[in-house]
C-alpha positions as CSV (number, residue, x, y, z in Angstrom):
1,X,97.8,132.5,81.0
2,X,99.6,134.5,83.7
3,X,102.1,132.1,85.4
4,X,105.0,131.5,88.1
5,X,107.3,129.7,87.2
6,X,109.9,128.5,90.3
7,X,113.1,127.1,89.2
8,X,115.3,124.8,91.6
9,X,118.6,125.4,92.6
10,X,119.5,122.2,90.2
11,X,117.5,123.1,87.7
12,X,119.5,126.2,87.3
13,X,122.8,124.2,88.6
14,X,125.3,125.3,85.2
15,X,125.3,127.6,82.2
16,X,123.4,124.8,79.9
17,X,120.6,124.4,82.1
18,X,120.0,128.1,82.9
19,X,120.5,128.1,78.9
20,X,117.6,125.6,79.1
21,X,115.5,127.3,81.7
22,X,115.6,130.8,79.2
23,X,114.6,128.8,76.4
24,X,111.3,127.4,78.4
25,X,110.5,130.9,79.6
26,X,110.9,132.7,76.2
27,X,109.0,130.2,74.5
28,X,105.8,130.1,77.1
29,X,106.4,134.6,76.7
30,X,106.2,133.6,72.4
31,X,102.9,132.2,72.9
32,X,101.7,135.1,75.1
33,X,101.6,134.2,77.8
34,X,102.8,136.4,81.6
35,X,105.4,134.7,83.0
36,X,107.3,135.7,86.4
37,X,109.8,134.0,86.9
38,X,111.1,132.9,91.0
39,X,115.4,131.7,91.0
40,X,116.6,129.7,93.6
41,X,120.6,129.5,94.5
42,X,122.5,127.9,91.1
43,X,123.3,124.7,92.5
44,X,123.7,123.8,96.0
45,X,125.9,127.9,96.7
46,X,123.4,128.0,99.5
47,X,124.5,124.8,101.4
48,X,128.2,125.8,100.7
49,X,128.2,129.6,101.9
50,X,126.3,127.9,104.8
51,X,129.6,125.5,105.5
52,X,132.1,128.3,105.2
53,X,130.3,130.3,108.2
54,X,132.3,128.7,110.8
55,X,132.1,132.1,113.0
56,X,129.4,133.6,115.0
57,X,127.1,136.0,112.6
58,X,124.7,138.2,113.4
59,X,120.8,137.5,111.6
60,X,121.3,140.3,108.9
61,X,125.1,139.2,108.3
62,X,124.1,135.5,107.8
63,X,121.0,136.5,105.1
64,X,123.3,138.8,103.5
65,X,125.8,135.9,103.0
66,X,123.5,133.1,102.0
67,X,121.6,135.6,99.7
68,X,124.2,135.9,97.4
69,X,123.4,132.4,95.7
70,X,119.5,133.7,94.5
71,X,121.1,137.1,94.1
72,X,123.7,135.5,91.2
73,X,121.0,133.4,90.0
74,X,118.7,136.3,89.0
75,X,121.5,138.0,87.5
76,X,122.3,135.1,84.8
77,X,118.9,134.2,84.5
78,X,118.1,137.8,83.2
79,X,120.6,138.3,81.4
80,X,119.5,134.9,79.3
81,X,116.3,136.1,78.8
82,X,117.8,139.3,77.8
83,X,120.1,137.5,74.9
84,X,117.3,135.9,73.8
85,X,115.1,139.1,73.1
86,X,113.1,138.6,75.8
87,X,112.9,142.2,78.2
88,X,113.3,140.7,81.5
89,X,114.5,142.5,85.0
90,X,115.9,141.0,88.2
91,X,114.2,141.9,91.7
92,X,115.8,141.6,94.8
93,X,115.6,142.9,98.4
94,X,116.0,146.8,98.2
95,X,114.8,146.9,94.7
96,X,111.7,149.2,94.5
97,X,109.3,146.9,93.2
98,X,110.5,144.3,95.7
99,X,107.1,142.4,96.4
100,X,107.8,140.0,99.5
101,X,107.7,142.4,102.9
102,X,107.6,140.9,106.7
103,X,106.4,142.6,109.4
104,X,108.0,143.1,112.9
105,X,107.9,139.5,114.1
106,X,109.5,138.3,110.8
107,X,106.4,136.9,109.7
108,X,105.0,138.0,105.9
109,X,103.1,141.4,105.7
110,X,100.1,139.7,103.8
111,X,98.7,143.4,103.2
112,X,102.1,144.7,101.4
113,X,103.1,141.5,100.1
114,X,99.6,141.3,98.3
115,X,100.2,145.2,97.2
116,X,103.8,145.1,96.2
117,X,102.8,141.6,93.9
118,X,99.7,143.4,92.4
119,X,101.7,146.1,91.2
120,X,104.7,143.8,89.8
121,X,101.7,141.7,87.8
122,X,100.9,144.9,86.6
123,X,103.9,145.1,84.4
124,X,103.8,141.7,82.8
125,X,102.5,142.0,79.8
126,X,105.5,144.5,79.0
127,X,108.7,142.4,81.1
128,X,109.5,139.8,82.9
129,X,110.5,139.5,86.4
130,X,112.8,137.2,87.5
131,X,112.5,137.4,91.6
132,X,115.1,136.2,94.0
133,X,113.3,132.9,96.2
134,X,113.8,132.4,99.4
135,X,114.5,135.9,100.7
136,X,112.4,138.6,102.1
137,X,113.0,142.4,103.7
138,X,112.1,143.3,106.9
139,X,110.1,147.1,108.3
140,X,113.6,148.6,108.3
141,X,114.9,147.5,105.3
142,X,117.2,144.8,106.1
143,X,117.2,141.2,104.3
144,X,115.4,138.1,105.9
145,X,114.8,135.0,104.7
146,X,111.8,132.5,104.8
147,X,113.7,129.7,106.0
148,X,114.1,125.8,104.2
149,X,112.3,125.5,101.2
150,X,111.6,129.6,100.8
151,X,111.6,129.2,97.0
152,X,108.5,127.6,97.0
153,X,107.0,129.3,99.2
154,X,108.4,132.6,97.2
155,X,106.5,130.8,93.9
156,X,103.2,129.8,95.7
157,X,102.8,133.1,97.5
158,X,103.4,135.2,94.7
159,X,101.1,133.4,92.2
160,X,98.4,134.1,95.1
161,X,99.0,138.0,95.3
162,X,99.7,138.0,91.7
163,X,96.2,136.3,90.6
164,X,98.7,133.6,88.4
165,X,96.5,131.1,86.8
166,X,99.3,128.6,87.3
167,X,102.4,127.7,89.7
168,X,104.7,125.9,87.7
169,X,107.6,124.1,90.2
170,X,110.4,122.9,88.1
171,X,113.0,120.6,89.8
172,X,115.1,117.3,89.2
173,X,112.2,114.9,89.4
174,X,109.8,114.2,87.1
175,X,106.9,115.1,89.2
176,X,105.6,113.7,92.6
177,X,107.0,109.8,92.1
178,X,104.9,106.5,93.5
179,X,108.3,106.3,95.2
180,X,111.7,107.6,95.8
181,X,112.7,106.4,92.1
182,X,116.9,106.3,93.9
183,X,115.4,103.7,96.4
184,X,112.1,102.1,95.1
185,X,112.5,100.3,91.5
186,X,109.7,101.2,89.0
187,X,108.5,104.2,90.4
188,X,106.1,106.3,88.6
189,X,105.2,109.7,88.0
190,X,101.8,110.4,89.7
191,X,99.6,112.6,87.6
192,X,97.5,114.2,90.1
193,X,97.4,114.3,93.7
194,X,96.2,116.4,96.4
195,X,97.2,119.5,98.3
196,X,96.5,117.4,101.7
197,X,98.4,114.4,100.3
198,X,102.1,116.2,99.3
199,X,101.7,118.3,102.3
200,X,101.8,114.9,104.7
201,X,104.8,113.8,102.2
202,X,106.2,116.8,102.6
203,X,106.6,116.8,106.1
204,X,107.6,113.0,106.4
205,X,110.6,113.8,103.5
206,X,109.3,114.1,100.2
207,X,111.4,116.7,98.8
208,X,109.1,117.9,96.0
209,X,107.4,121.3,97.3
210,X,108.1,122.8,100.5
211,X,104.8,122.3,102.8
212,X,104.8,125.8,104.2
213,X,104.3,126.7,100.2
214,X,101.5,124.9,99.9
215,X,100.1,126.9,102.4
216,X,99.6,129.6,100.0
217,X,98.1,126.9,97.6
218,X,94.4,128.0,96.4
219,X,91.4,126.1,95.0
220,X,91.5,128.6,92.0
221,X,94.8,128.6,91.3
222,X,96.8,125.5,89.5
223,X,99.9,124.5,91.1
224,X,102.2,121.6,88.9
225,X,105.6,119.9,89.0
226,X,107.8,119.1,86.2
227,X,111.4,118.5,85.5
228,X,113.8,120.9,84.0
229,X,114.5,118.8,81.3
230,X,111.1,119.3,79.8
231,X,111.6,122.0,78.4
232,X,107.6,123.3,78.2
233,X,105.9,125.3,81.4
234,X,102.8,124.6,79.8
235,X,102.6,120.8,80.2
236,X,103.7,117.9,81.9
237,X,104.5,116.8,85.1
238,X,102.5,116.7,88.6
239,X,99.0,118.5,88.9
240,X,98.6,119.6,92.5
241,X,95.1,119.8,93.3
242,X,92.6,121.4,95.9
243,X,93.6,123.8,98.2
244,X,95.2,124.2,101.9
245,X,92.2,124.6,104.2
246,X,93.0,124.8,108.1
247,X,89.8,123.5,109.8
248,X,88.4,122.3,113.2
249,X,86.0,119.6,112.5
250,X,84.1,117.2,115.0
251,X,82.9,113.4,113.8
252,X,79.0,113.4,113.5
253,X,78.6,109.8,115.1
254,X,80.2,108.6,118.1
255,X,82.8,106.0,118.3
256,X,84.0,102.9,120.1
257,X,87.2,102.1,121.4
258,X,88.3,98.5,120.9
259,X,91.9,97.7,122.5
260,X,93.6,94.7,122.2
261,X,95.8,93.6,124.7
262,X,98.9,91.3,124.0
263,X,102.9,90.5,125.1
264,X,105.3,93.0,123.4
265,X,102.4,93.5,120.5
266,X,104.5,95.7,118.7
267,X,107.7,93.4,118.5
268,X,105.1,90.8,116.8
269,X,105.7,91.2,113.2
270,X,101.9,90.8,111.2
271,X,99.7,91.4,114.5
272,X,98.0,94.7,113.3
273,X,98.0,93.5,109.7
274,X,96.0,90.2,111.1
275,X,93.7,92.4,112.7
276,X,93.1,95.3,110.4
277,X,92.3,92.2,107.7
278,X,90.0,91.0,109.8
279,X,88.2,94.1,110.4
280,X,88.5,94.9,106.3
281,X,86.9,91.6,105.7
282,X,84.0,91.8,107.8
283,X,83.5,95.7,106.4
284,X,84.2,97.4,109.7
285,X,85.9,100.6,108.9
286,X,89.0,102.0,111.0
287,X,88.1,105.7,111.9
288,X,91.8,105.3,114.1
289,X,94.3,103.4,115.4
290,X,96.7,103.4,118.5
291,X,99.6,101.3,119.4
292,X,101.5,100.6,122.4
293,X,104.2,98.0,123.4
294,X,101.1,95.9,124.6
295,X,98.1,97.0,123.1
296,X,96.4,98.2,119.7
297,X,93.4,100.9,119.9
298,X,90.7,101.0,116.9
299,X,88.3,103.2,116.6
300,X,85.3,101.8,115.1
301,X,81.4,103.8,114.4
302,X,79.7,102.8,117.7
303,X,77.3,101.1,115.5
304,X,79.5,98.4,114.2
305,X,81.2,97.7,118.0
306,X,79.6,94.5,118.5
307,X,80.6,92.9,115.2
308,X,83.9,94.6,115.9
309,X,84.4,93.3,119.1
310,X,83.2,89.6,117.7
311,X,85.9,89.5,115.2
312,X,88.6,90.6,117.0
313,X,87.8,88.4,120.1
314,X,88.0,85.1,117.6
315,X,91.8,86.6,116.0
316,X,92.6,87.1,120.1
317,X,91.7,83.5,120.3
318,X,93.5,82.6,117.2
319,X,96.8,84.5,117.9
320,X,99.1,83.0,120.7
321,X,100.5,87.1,121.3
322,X,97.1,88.3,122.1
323,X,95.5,87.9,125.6
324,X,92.3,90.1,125.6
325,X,90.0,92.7,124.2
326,X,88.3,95.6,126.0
327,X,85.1,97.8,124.5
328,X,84.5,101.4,125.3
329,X,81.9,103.2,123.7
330,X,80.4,107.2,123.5
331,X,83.9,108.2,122.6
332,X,84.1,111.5,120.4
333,X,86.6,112.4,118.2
334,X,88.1,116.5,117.2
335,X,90.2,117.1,114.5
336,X,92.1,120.1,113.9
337,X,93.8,119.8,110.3
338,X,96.1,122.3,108.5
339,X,98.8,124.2,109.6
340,X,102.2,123.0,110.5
341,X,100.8,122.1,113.9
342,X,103.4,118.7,115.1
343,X,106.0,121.4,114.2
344,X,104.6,124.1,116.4
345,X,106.6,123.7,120.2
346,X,103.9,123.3,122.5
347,X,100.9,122.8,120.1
348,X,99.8,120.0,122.2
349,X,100.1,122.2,125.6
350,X,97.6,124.9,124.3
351,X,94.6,121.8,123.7
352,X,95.4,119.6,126.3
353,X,95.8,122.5,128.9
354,X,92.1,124.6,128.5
355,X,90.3,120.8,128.2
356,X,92.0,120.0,131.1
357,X,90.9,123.4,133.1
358,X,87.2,122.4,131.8
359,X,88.0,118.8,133.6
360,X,87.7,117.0,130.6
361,X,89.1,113.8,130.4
362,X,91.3,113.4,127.2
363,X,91.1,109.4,126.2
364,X,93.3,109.7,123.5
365,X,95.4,111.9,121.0
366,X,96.4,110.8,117.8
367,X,98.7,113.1,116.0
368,X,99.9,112.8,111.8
369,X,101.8,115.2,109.9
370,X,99.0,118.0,109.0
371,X,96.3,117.0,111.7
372,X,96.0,116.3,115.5
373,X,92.8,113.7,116.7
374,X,91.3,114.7,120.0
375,X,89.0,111.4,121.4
376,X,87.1,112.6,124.6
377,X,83.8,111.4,125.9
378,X,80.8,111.8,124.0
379,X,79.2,114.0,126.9
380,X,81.8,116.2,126.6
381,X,82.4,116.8,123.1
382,X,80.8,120.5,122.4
383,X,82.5,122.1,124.9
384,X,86.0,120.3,124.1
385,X,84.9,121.0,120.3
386,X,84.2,125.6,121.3
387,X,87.8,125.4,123.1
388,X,89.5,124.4,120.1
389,X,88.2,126.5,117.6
390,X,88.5,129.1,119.9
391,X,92.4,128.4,119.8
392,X,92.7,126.8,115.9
């Protein structure tokens, strides 16, 4: 197997557990198997050199600072692999094989990246690479970074242009966990889960693997989590599965809109539980839902409205905080999925303002994590749905 194997800044956080990480890497390299190898900053060195910059930097002065954490990392880790008879070399920015290039807007130079990584895999049946994470070099030669989390995305990327079979992520937690394990008692190493589903973690605070890594993420190639004290690349862990697919997709079937109106719903604890359970029971499925301080939105398949609307009028009844329902039907939904796109400034601005030049009415926007929901009328949904895969 060719694989990239990412180790934390914990994971390599003293001389016993970069003693530790050596030992994993020269055992997978015994078995024949291509290993590269991506270092983070020993430790938390990045946070720290961070702190001590209490003056005004320049760009390349602050990268040059904060890369000095990967930069020692490399250096031990190599020389580790080295003692144990493993031939291993360290690559960093203004190396010659250095594989991770950006182009004039700071952004990765796919085309280069993908050339300088071929030529690296090249060699590793013969050595192994052990690549400062997180930074990058710029057109002219100077040191960027790719921002929070640039390890991963160092790992992911690489094992894309490299053609690795496998990602291998190791960090201080066992795996993706049912719960923060510090907080949540019992918690559980999940076995599997979905490209889709850490990326929506990721972004809410699940610090497993950076979401703009899995980016990178292909169908093709494996991607796992395991702890450092494992000791075996091979096995173990979290298996990350799919791959990160940025898409523009428009619900087959129209919906209704069923909003229910109320005093200070959302300071009523058990209100949308009462009503989502009454929905569940009667096998009405929630496509959406909206909230306000005085009203909750489903969206229900415009076939099931009238049931719908039935069994929320009798909890509307029921419930002294509710005061009325309302149906609208022909409502179509757009989603755009992928992407960092809550994160983007002005995301929103760049659908809102073309619809808006069409004069379509926007009924609704409902945004997550990884996805923004578009409802509009049903009249007007292919020409909402060509201006936003014209942008996305």
């Amino acid at each position: 197997m060719r694989v990239v194997a990412k180790f934390g800044g914990t994971s390599l956080g003293s001389g016993e557990r970069i003693d530790r990480a050596a030992d994993s890497i020269a055992k997978a390299v015994e078995q024949g198997h291509e290993i590269a190898v991506v270092a983070s900053a020993m430790g938390s060195t990045t946070d720290d050199l961070l702190s001590e910059i209490s003056f005004e930097t320049e760009p390349v002065d602050r990268a040059e600072i904060v890369s000095m954490g990967e930069r020692t990392s490399v250096r031990m880790l190599k020389a580790a692999l080295n003692a144990r008879g493993v031939d291993a070399v360290f690559l960093e920015p203004g190396s010659d094989e250095w594989p991770v290039l950006t182009d004039e807007d700071g952004e990765v130079d796919v085309e280069k990246t993908h050339e300088r990584a071929q030529e690296v895999a090249g060699s590793l049946s013969n050595v192994v690479p052990v690549i400062t994470g997180f930074l990058a070099q710029a057109p002219d030669g100077s040191l960027t970074t790719l921002g929070r989390g640039g390890s991963d995305t160092t790992a992911v990327m690489l094992g894309k242009y490299m053609d690795a079979d496998e990602v291998v992520i190791v960090t201080d937690v066992e795996g993706v966990m049912t719960g923060d394990p510090r907080v949540v008692e019992g918690a559980r190493n999940v076995g599997e889960i979905t490209v889709d589903e850490l990326r929506n973690l990721s972004f809410r605070g699940a610090e497993v693997v950076a979401p703009s890594a899995l980016a990178y993420k292909e169908g093709n190639m494996g991607v796992r989590v395991v702890h450092y004290q494992h000791g075996d690349l091979l096995t173990g862990g979290t298996q990350v599965e799919g791959q990160f697919r940025s898409l523009v997709d428009m619900r087959d079937e129209p919906l209704a809109c069923m909003t229910v109106a109320g005093r200070a719903i959302r300071n009523s604890p058990g209100v949308l539980q009462d009503l989502t359970t009454a929905l569940g029971a009667s096998d009405i499925n929630v496509d959406a839902v909206a909230s306000g301080m005085d009203s909750i939105t489903f969206y229900v398949d415009e076939s099931q409205a009238e049931d719908a609307e039935t069994v929320l009028h009798r909890e509307v009844v029921d419930q002294e905080p509710l005061s009325s329902i309302t149906v609208d039907d022909g409502i179509a939904v757009i989603r755009v999925t992928g992407g960092q796109l809550p994160n983007q400034p002005g995301v929103l601005s760049e659908i809102i303002e073309p619809l808006a030049a069409e004069g379509i009415n926007i009924l609704d926007v409902i945004t997550s994590a990884t996805s923004i929901a578009v409802f509009v009328d049903w009249s007007d949904r292919e020409t909402a749905l060509e201006i936003m895969q014209k942008r996305f």
